[in-house]
RONUFI-259272 format. One line per field, with one value per residue (C-alpha): residue in three letters; x, y, z. Coordinates in steps of 0.5 Angstrom, whole numbers, plus 500, padded with zeros to 3 digits. Example, Ala and Ser with C-alpha at 12.3 -4.5 7.8 and 13.67 -1.06 7.14 Angstrom:
BEGIN
type (Ala  Ser)
c1 (525  527)
c2 (491  498)
c3 (516  514)
***
This chain:
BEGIN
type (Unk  Unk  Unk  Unk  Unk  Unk  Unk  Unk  Unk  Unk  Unk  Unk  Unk  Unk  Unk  Unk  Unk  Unk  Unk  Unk  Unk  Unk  Unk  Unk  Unk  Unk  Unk  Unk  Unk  Unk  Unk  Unk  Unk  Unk  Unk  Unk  Unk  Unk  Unk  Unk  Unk  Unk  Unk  Unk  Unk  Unk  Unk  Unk  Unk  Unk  Unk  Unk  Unk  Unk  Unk  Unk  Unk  Unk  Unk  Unk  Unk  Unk  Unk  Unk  Unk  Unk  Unk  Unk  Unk  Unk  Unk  Unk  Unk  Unk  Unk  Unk  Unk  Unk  Unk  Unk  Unk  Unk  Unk  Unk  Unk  Unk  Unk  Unk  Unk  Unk  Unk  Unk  Unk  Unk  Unk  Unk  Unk  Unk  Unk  Unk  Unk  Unk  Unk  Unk  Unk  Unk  Unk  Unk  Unk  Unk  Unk  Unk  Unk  Unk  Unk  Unk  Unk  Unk  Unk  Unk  Unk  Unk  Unk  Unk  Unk  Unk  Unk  Unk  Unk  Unk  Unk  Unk  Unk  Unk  Unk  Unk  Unk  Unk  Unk  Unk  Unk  Unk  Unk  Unk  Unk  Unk  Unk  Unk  Unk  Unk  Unk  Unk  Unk  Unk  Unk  Unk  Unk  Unk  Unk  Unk  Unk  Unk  Unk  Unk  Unk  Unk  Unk  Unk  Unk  Unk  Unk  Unk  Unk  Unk  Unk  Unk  Unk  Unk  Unk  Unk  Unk  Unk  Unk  Unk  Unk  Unk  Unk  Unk  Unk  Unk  Unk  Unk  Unk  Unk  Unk  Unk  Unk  Unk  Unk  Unk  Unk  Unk  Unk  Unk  Unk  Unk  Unk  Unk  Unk  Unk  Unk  Unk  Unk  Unk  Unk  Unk  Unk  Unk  Unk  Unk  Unk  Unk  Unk  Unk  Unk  Unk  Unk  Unk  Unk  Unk  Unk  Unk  Unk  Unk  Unk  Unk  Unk  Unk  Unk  Unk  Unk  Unk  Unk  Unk  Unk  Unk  Unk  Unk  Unk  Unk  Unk  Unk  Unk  Unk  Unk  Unk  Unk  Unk  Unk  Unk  Unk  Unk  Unk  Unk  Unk  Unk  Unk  Unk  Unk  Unk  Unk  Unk  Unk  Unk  Unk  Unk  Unk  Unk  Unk  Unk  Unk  Unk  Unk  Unk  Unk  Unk  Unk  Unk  Unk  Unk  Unk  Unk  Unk  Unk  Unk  Unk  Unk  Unk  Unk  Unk  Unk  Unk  Unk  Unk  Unk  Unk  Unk  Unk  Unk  Unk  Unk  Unk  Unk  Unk  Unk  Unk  Unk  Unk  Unk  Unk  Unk  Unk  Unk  Unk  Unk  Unk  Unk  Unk  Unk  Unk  Unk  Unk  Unk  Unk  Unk  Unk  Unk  Unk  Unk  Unk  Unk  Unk  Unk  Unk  Unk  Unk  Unk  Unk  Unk  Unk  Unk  Unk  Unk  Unk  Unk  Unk  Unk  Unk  Unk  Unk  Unk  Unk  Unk  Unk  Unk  Unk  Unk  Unk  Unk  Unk  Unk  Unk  Unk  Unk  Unk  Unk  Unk  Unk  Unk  Unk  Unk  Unk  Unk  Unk  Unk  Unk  Unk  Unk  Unk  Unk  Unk  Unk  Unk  Unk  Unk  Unk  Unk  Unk  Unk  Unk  Unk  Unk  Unk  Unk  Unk  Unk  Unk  Unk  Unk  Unk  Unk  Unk  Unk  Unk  Unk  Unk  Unk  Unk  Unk  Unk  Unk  Unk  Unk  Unk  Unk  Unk  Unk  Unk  Unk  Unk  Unk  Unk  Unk  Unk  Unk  Unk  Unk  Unk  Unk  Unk  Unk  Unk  Unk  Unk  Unk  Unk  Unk  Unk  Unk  Unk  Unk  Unk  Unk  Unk  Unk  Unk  Unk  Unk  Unk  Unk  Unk  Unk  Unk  Unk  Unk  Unk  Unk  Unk  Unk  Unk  Unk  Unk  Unk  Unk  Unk  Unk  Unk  Unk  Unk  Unk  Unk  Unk  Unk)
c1 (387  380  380  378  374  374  376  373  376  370  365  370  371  364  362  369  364  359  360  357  351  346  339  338  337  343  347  345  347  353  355  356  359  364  366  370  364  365  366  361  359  352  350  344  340  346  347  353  352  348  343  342  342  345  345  352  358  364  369  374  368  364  358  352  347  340  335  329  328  322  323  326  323  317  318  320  322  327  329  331  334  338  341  343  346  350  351  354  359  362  359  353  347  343  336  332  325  321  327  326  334  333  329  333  340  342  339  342  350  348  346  352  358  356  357  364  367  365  370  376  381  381  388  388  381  380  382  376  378  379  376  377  380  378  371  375  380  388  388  385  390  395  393  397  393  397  390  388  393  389  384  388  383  387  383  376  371  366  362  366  365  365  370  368  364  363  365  362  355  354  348  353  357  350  348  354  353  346  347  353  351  344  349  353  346  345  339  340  338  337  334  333  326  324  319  312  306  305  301  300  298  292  287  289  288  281  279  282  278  271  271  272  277  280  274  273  281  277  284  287  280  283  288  288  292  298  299  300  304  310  310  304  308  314  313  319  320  325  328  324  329  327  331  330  331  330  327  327  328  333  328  322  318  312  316  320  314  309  304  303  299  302  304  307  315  315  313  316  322  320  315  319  316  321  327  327  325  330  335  332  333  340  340  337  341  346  345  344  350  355  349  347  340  335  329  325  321  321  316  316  308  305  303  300  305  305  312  311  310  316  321  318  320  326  329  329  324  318  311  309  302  301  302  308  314  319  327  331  336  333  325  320  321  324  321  320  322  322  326  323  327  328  335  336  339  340  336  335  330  324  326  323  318  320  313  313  306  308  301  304  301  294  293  296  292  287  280  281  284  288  282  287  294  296  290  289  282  285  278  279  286  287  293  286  282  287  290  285  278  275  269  268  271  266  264  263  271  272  277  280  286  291  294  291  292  295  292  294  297  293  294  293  296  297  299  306  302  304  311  312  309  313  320  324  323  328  334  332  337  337  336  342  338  337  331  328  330  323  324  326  319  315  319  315  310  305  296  295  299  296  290  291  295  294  296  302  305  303  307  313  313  310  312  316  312  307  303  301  296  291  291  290  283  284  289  285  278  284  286  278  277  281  280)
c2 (500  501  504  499  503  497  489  484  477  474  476  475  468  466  471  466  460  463  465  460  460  465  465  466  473  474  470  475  481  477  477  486  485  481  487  490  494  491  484  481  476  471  472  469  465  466  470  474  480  479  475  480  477  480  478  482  484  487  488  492  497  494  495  490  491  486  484  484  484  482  475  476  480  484  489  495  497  491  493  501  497  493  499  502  497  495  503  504  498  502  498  502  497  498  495  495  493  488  488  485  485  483  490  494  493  499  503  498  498  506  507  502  506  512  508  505  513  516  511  509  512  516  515  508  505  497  493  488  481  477  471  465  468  469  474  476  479  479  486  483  478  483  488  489  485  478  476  475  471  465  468  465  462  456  456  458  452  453  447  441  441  433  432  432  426  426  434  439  439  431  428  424  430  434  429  428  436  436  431  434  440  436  434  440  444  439  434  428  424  426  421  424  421  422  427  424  422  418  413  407  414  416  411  411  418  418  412  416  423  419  416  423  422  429  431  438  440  442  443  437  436  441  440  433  433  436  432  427  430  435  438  441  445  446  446  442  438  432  431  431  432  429  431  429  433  432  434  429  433  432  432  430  434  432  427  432  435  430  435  439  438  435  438  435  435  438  444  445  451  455  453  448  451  458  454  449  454  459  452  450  457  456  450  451  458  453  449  455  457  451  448  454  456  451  452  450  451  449  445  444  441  448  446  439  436  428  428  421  418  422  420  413  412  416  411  415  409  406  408  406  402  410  413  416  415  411  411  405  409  414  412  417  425  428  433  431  438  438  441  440  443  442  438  430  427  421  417  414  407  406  403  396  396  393  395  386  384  389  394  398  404  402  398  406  409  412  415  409  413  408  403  399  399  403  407  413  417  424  426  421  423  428  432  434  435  440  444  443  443  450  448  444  438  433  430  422  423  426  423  419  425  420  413  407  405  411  416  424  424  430  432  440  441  435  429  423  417  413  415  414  406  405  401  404  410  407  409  417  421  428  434  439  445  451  454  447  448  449  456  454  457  452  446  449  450  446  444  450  455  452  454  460  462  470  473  476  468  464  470  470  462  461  468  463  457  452  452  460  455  454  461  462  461  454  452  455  450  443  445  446  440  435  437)
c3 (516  519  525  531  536  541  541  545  543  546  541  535  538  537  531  527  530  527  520  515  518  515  513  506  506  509  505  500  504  506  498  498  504  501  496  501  505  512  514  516  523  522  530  528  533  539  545  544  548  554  551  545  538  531  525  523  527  525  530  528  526  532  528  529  524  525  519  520  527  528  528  534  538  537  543  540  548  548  541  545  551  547  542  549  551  545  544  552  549  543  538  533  532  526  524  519  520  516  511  502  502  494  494  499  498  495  502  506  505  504  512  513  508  512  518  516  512  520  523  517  516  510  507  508  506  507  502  499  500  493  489  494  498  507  507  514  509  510  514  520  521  521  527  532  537  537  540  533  530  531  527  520  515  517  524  521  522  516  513  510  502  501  497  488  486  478  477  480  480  479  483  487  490  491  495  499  500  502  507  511  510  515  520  521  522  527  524  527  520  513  507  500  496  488  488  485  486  493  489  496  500  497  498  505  506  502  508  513  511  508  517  519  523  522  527  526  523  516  514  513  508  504  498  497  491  494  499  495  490  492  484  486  491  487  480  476  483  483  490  497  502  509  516  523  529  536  541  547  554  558  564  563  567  570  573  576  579  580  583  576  570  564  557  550  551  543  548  553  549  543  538  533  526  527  530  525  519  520  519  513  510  511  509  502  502  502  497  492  494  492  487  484  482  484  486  492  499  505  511  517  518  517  509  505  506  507  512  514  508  505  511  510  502  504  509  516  519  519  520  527  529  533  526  528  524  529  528  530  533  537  537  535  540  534  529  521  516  509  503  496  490  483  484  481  487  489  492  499  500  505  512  515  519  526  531  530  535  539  541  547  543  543  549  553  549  554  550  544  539  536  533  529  527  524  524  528  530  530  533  539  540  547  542  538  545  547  542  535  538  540  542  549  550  550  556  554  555  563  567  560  559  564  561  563  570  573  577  576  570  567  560  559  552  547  549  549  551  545  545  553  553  546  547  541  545  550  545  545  547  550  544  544  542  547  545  546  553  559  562  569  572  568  571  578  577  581  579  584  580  573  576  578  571  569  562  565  566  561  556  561  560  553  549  544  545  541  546  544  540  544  548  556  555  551  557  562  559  558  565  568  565  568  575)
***
């Protein structure tokens, strides 16, 4: 039996919780530790210890081990303080910097089996869990801690595997998994659309760029084929998976402080690509592991990839008349993430478009960016202004960055005004996400101390912010420009 230096119940209870959700590099780790090595916790993205984040914990070795701990936190003095503390707890942290896992595996489970030979008894070396059988391993349950007794594979939550549909492997029951597996990594919404060209898209988009309606975001000039067509992304492509996941706000903050400036509610936590990227990671590790080998990549609107025509041909909504995909139950606050993969499954139908004559959107709009229906002038949008545009903001739109009719409603960075006036907004809920969260002092914050604002500040308030955009210097030019 190995040699517990130290049992804290808390930990083992959130690391149980815990242990399916690994990112795709993990998963690869989690396999050799499976061998018998260790076992091993995914605490990724929690706050197990005072806030402090790994990515595995073994706790009868109370060994922390952390992959690739940059994309936590790139303060090195962080890092020494964490170790510290984690180290004045009796649990060892091992990190490994910007780690290839697939290259470097033989290095790591070294550094860790000298670990684990310092502080096992060697005449009863751990015996490696079978085939099939829990990772925890039965030796676990048998220490001499009743505690742990509630620990038995029977109690262990992990993602429900939907009952076989056609044999394993078959179209229906791959599309079953997927679909669950969305739900249970906490998408509110999951539709699945055949990867090919999107043919009804491409003359809309050749207009939309010919009218130069990108302004100066060259980018979206770039690409064109890929856009349209996901096979060019991923070769061999058969399956877009299209999410949803929302961000609509408990508290909205500008009417919680009316004396403040106004910023988009997607920024008020940290920036959604990372949050929402590792989740897909998971996800497609996930399918790797119950499918097998099936290819694909990831997207959360950072490549040419047309989201909402995708979650339209899948069925998650409709396009409204502000460009924004609209959902029936839960309006339009949420972010869209996609999966491409070269996996046949079935596939979703497109939503009914419910706008009617409705023209909230465009009658709000302040600076006329919504010139028909359906149609928007990204280079009128105030999100543009705010956030794309580098040069100076044109003054022929001065005073313009308030919704129609109301007084003080400033915008410093992007802008909800065609979402707030949209009636199917009336059926968003609030997010569950904690890294959505604002930090509580930008719920304070007043036009004085906006205006004030200094380096130190805005890294304290948007260190992990998609506001980190458009730098200080860009909010400090939005911020003088609507005084």
């Amino acid at each position: 039996m190995k040699k517990r230096i130290l049992y804290n119940p808390k930990l083992t209870a959130l690391a149980r919780d815990l242990r399916n959700n690994s990112t795709l590099s993990e998963v690869i780790l989690w396999q050799e530790l499976k061998t018998g090595k260790m076992i091993g916790y995914d605490f990724h993205r929690q706050k197990p210890i005072d806030e402090f984040i790994v990515d595995f914990f073994c706790y009868d070795l109370m060994l922390a081990i952390e992959i690739d701990g940059s994309s936590h936190d790139t303060k090195i003095e962080y890092d020494k303080f964490r170790q510290k503390k984690l180290e004045s707890l009796g649990i060892k942290f091992l990190r490994f910097d910007d780690l290839d896992v697939k290259q470097k595996i033989g290095w790591v489970l070294e550094e860790i089996q000298v670990w684990i030979e310092s502080n096992t008894r060697k005449d009863t070396p751990p015996i490696p869990p079978s085939r099939g059988e829990s990772a925890y391993g039965e030796d676990l349950v048998k220490l001499d801690s009743l505690e742990l007794l509630e620990h038995t594979e029977s109690n262990l939550p992990s993602y429900e595997r939907p009952p076989f549909k056609g044999g394993k492997g078959g179209v229906e029951r791959n599309t079953t998994f997927i679909k669950s597996i969305a739900s249970q990594l906490g998408f509110s919404f999951c539709g699945i659309a055949k990867a090919e060209f999107l043919e009804e898209e491409a003359p809309r988009l050749e207009e939309w760029l010919k009218r130069g309606y990108q302004g100066k975001m060259s980018y979206l000039e770039n690409h064109f084929d890929k856009r349209l067509d996901p096979r060019l992304l991923v070769p061999g492509a058969k399956s877009v998976i299209s999410l949803i996941y929302n961000y609509f706000p408990e508290k909205d903050l500008a009417e919680q402080n009316p004396n403040s400036f106004k910023i988009a509610k997607y920024a008020y936590g940290e920036d959604y690509h990372f949050v929402i990227k590792e989740k897909l990671k998971t996800f497609l590790a996930l399918i790797q592991e119950e499918v097998g080998e099936v290819q694909g990549r990831a997207f959360v609107d950072s490549a040419p990839v047309h989201e909402r025509a995708w979650a339209k041909k899948s069925g998650l909504g409709w396009i409204g008349k502000n460009s924004l995909l609209l959902n029936r139950e839960m309006g339009s606050f949420f972010f869209l993430a996609e999966l491409i993969i070269d996996l046949e499954l079935e596939y979703d139908g497109p939503a009914k478009d419910y706008c009617g004559t409705c023209t909230a959107c465009m009658d709000a709009c302040p600076t006329d960016a919504i010139p028909a229906p359906y149609v928007v002038d990204g280079s009128k949008c105030i999100s543009y202004f705010t956030i794309e545009l580098k040069d100076e903001i044109p003054t022929e739109v001065k005073g313009k960055f308030a919704r129609k009719g109301s007084f003080g409603e400033n915008w410093i960075f992007g802008c909800d005004i065609c979402q707030d006036v949209c009636p199917w907004n009336r059926f968003s809920k609030p997010h569950q996400e904690k890294k959505f969260l604002p930090h509580p002092e930008l719920e304070k914050m007043t036009k004085s101390d906006w205006r004030e604002i200094t380096e130190d500040v805005f890294k304290k308030l948007f260190g992990k912010s998609a506001v980190q955009r458009t730098k200080l210097e860009g909010l400090k030019r939005n911020i003088k420009f609507v005084e």
